[in-house]
Backbone as a chain_set.jsonl record, in Angstrom:
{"seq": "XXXXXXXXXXXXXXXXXXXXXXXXXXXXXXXXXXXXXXXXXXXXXXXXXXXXXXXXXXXXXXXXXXXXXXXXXXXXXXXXXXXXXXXXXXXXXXXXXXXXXXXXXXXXXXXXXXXXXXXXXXXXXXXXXXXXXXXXXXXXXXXXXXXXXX", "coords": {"N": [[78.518, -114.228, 28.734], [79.119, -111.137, 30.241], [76.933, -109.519, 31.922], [76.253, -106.222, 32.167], [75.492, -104.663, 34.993], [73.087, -102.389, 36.697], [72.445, -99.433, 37.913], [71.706, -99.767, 40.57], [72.199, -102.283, 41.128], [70.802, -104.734, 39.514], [70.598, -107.086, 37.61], [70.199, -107.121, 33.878], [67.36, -107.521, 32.127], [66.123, -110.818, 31.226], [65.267, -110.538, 28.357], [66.44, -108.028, 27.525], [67.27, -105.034, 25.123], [69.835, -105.338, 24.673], [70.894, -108.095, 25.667], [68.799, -109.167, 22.97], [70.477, -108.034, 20.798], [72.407, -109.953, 20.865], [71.215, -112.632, 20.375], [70.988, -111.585, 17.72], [73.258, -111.39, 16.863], [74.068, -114.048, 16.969], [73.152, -115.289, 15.769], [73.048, -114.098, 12.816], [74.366, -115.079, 10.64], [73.152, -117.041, 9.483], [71.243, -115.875, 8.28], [68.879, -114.456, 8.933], [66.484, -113.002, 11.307], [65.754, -111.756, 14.892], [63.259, -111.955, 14.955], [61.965, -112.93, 12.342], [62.813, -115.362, 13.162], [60.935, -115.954, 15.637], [58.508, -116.062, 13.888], [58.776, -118.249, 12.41], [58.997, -120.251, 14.735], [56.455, -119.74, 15.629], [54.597, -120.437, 13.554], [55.374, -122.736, 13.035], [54.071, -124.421, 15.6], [51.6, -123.435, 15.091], [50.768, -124.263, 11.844], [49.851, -122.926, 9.107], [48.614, -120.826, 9.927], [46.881, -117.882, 9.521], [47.847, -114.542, 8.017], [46.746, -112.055, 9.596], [46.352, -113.456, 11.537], [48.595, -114.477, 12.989], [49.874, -111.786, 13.486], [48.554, -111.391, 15.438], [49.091, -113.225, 16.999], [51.319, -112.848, 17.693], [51.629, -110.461, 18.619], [51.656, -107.983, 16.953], [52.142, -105.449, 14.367], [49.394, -105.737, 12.069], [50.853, -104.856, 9.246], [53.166, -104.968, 9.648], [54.136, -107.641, 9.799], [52.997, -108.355, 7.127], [54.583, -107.036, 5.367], [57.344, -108.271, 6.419], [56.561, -111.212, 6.015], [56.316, -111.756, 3.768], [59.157, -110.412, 2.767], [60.127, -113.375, 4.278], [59.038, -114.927, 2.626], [60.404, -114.164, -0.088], [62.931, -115.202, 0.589], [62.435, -117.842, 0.607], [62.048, -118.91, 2.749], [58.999, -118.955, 3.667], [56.077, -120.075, 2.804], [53.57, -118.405, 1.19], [50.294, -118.877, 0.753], [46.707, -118.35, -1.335], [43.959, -117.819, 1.384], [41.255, -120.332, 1.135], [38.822, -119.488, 1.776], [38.79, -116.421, 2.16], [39.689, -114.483, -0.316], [41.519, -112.178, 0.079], [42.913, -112.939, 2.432], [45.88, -114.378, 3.436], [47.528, -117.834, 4.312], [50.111, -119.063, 5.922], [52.641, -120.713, 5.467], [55.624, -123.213, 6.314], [58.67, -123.712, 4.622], [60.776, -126.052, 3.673], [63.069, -125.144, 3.59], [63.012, -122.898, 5.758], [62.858, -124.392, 7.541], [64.647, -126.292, 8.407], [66.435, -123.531, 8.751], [65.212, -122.32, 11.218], [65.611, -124.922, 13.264], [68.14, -124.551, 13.084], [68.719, -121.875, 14.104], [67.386, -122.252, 16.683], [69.049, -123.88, 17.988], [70.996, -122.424, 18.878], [69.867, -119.948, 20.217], [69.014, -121.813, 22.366], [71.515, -122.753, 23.068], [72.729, -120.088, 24.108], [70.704, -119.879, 26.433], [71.628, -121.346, 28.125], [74.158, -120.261, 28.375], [73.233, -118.077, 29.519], [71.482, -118.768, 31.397], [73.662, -120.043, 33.199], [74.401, -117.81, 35.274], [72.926, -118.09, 37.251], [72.273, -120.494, 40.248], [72.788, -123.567, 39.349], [70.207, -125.277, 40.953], [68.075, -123.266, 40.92], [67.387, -122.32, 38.759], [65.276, -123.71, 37.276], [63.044, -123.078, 38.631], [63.315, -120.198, 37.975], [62.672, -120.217, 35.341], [60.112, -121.261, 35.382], [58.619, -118.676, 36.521], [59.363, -117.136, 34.924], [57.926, -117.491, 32.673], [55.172, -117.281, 33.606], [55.194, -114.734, 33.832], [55.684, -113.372, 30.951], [52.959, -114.767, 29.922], [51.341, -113.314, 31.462], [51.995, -111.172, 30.41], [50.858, -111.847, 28.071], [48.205, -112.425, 27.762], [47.518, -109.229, 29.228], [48.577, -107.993, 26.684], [46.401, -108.867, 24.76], [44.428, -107.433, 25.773], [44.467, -105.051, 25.45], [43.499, -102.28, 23.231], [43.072, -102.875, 19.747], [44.263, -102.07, 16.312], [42.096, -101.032, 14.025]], "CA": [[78.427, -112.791, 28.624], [79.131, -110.766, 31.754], [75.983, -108.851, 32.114], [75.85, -105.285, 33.441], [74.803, -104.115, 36.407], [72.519, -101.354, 36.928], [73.096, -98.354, 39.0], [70.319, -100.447, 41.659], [72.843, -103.905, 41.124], [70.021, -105.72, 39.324], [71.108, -107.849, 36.164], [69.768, -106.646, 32.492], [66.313, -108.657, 32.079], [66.363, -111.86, 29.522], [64.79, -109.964, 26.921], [67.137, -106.713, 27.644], [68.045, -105.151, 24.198], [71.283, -106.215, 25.023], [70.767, -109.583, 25.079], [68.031, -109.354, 21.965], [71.314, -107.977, 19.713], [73.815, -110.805, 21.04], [70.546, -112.908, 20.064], [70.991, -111.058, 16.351], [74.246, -111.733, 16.394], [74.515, -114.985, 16.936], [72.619, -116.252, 13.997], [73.12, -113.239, 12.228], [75.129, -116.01, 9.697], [71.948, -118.242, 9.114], [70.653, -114.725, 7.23], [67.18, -114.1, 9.555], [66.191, -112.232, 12.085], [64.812, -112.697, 15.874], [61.764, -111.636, 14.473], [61.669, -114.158, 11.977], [62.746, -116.85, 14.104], [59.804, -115.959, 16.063], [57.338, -116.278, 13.005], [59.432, -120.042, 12.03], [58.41, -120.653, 15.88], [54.913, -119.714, 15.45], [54.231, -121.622, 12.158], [55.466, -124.505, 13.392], [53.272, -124.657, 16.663], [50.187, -123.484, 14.402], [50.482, -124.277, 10.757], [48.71, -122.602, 8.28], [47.714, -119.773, 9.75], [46.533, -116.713, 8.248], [49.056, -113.244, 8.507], [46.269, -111.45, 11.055], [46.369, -114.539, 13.437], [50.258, -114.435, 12.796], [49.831, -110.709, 14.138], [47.692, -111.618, 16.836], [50.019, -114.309, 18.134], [53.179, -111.895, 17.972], [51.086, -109.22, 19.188], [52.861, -106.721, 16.161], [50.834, -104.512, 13.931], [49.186, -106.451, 10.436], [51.334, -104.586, 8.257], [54.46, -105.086, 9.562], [53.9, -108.968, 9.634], [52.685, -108.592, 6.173], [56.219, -107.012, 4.913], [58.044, -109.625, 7.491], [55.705, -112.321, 5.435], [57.028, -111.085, 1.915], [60.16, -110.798, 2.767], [60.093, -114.428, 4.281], [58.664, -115.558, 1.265], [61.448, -114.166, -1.022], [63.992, -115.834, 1.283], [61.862, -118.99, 0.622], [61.733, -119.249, 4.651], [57.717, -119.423, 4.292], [55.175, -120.056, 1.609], [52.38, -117.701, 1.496], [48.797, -119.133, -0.016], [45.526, -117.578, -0.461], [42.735, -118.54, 1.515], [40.056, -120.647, 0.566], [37.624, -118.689, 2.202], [38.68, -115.158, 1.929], [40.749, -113.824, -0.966], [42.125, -110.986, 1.031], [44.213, -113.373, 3.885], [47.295, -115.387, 3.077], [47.828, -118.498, 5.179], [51.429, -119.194, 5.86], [53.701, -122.434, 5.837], [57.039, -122.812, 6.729], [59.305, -124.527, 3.876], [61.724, -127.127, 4.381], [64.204, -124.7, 4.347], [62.72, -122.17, 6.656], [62.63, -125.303, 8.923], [65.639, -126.02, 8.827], [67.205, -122.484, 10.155], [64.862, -122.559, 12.337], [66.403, -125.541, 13.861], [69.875, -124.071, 13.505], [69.046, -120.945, 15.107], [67.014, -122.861, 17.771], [70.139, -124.469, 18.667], [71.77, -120.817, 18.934], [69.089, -119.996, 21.297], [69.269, -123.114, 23.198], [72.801, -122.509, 23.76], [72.716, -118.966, 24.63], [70.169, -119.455, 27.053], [72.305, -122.265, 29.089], [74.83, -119.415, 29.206], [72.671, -116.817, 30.263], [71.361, -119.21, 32.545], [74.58, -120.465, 33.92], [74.462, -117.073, 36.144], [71.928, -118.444, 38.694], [72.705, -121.913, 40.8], [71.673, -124.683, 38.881], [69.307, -125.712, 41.544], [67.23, -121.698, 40.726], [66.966, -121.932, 36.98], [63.572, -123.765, 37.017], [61.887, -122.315, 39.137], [63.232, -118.837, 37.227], [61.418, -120.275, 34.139], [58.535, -121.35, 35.628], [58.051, -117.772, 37.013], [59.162, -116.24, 33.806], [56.997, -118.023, 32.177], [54.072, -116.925, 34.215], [54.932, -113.552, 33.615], [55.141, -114.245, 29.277], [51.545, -114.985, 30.182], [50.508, -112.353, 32.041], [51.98, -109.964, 28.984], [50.42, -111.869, 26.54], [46.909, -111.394, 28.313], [47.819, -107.812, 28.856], [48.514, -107.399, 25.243], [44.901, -109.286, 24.617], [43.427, -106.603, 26.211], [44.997, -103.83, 24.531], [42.759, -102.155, 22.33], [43.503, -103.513, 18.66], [43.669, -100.859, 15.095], [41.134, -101.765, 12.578]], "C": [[78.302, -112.213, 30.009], [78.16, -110.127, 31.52], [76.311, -107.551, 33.076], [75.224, -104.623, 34.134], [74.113, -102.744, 36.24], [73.083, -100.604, 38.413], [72.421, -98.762, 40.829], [71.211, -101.705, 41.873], [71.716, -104.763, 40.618], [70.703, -106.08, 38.083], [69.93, -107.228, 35.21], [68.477, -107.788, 32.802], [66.692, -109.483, 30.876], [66.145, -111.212, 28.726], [65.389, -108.134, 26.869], [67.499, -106.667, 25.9], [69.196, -105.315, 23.861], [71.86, -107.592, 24.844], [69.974, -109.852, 23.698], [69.564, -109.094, 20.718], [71.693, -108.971, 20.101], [72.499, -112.108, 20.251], [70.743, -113.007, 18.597], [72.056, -111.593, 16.199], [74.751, -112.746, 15.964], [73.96, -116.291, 15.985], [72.341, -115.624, 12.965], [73.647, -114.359, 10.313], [74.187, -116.23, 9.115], [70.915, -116.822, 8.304], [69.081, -114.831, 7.811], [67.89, -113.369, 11.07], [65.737, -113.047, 12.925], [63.404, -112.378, 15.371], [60.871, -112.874, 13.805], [61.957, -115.661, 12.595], [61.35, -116.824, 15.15], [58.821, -116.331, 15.009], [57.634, -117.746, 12.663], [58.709, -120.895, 13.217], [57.407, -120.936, 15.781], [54.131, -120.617, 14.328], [54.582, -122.864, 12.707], [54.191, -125.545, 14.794], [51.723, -124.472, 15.633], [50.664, -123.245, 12.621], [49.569, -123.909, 9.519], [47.687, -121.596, 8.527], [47.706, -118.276, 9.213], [47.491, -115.546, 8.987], [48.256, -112.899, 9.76], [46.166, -112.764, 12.043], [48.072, -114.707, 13.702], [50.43, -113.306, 13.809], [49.488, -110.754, 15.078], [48.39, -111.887, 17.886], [51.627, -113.733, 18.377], [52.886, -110.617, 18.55], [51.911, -107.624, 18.012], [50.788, -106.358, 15.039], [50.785, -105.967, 12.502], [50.132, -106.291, 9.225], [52.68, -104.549, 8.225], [54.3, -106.398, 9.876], [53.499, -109.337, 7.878], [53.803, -108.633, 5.291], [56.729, -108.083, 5.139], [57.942, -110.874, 6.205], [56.13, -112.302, 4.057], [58.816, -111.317, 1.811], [61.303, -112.29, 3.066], [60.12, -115.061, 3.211], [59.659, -115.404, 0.334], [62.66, -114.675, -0.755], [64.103, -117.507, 1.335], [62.163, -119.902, 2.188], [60.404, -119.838, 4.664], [56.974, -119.555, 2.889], [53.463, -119.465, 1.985], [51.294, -118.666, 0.625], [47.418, -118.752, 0.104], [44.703, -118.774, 0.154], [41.713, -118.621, 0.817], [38.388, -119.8, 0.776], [37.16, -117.029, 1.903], [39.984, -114.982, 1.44], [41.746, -113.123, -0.691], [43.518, -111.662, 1.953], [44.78, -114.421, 2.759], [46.919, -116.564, 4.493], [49.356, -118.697, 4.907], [51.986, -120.423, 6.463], [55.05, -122.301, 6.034], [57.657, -123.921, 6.131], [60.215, -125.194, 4.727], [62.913, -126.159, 4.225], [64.531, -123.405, 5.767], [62.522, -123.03, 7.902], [64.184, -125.994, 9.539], [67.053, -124.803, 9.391], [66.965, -122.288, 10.988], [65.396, -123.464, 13.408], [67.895, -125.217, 14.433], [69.811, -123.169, 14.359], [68.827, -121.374, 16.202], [67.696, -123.322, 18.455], [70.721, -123.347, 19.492], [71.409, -120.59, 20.276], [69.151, -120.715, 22.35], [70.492, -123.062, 23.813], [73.184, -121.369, 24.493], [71.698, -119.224, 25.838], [70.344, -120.591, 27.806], [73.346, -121.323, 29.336], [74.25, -118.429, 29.966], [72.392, -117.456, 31.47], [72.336, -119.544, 33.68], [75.0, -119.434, 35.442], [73.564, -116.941, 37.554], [72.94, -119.769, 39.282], [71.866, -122.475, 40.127], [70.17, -125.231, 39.819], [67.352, -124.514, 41.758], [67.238, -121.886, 39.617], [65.568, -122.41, 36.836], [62.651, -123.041, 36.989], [61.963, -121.265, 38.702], [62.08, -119.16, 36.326], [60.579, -120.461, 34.407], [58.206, -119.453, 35.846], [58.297, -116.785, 35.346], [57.918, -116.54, 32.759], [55.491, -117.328, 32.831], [54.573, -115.563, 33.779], [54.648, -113.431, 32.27], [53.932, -114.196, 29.531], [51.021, -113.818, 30.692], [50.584, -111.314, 30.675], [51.439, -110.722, 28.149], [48.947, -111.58, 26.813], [46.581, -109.953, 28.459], [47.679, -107.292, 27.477], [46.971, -107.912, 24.308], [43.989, -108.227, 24.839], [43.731, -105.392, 25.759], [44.26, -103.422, 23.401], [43.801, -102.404, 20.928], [43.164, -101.908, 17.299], [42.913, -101.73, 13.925], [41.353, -101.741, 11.187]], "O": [[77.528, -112.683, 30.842], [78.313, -109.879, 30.324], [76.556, -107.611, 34.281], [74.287, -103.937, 33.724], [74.731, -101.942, 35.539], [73.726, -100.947, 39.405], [72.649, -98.185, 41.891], [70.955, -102.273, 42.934], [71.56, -105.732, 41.362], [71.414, -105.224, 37.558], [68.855, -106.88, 35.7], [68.614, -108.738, 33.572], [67.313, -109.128, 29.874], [67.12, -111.169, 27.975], [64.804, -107.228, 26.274], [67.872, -107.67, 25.292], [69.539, -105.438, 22.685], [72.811, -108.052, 24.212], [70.431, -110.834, 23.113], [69.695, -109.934, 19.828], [71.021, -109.644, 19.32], [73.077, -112.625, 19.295], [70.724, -114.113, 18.055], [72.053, -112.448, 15.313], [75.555, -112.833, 15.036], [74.195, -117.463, 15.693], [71.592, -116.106, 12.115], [73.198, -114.163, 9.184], [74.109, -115.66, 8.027], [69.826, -117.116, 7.811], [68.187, -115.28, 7.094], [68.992, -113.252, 11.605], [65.383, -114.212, 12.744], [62.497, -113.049, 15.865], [59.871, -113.492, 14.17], [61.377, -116.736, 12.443], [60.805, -117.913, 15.335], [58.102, -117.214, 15.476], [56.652, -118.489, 12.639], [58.031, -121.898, 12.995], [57.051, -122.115, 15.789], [53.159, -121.352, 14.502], [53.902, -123.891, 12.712], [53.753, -126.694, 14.84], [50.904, -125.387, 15.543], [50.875, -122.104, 12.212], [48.674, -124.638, 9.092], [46.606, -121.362, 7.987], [48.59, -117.746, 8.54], [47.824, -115.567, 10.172], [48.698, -113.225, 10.862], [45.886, -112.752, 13.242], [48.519, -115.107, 14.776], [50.994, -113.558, 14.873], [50.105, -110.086, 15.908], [48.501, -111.402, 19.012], [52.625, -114.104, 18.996], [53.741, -109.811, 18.917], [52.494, -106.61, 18.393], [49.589, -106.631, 14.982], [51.647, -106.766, 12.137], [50.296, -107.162, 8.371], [53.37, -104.241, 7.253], [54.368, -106.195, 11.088], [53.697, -110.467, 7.431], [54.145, -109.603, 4.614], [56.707, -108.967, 4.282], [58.907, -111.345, 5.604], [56.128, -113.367, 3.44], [59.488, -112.06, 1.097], [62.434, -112.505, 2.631], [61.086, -115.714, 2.816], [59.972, -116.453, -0.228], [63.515, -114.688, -1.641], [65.005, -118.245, 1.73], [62.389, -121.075, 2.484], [60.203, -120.873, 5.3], [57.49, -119.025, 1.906], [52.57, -119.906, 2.709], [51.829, -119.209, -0.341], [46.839, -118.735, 1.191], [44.631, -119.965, -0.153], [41.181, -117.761, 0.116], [37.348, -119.663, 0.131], [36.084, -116.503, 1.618], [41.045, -115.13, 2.047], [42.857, -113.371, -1.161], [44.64, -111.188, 2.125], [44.345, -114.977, 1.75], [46.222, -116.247, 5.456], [49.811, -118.511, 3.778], [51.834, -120.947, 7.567], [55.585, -121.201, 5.9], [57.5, -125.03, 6.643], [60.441, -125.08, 5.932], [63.885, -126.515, 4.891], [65.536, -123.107, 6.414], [62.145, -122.62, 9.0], [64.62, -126.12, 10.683], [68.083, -124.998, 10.037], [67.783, -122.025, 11.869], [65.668, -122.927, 14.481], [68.516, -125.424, 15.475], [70.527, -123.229, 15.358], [69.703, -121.169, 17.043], [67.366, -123.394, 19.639], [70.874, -123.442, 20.71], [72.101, -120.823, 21.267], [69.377, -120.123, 23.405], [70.593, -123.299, 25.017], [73.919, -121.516, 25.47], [72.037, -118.326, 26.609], [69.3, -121.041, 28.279], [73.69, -121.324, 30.518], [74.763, -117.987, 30.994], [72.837, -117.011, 32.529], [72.034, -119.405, 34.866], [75.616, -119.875, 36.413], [73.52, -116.123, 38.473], [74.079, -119.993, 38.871], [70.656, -122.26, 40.066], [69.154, -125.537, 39.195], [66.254, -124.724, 42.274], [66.688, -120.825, 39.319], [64.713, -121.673, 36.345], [61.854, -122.543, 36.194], [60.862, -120.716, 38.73], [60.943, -118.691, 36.371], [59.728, -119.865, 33.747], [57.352, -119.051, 35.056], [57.51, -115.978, 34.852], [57.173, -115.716, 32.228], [54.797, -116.823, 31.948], [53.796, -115.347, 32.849], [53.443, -113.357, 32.027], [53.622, -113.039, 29.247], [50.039, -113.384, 30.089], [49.634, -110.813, 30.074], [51.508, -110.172, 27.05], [48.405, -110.641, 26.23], [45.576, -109.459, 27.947], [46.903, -106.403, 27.124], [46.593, -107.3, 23.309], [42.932, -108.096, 24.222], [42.768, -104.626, 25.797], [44.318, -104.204, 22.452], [45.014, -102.197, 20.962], [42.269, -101.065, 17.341], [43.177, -102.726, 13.252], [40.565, -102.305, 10.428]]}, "num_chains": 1, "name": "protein.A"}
């Protein structure tokens, strides 16, 4: 994807909505969203956890994770169950077939982001991710500190 230029000559950022549709697009097939490929992500790294730690860890509001979580569920992407502890929260799993698009899109991803990358010198892509990476971090601390709605 040629990327364009700003009126400054800087390239679109990775997460430009630009790149987030071509993102949509490109596993638009596999019938999910980047959204939900983010929540497939998240379940898989932490299993079983409840919608507000779902919210937490995506930094999005409760109630639009809750929809998200429903609509998952009727897609049989995730399996909601209550908790043992408190009636109120769902914990959430990620079926065997919500694990496998995950995979597919993951590929998607994976491939798209050897082309995107391909626009540095191979010998600069690391060290990009390392630094992007450090930034990821800094916004997710940032968004930690962000007052929360009750």
């Amino acid at each position: 994807m040629a990327a364009k230029r700003s009126p400054a000559g800087f390239e679109p950022a990775i997460d430009s909505p630009e790149r987030r549709r071509l993102f949509r697009r490109r596993i638009a097939h596999l019938g999910i969203t980047p959204d939900q490929f983010t929540v497939m992500r998240t379940l898989l790294e932490k299993e079983g956890i409840t919608q507000r730690e779902l919210a937490q860890a995506m930094s999005s509001d409760p109630n639009t994770v809750a929809s998200l979580s429903e609509r998952m569920e009727l897609a049989s992407l995730v399996r909601r169950e209550p908790d043992t502890k408190d009636r109120r929260a769902h914990r959430l799993h990620l079926t065997p077939v919500g694990r496998r698009k995950y995979e597919e899109a993951r590929a998607k991803a994976l491939a798209m982001q050897i082309e995107i990358l391909s626009a540095l010198p191979v010998n600069a892509r690391e060290a990009f991710l390392r630094n992007l990476e450090i930034v990821a971090e800094a916004c997710r601390l940032t968004a930690e500190k962000s007052p929360r709605r009750k």
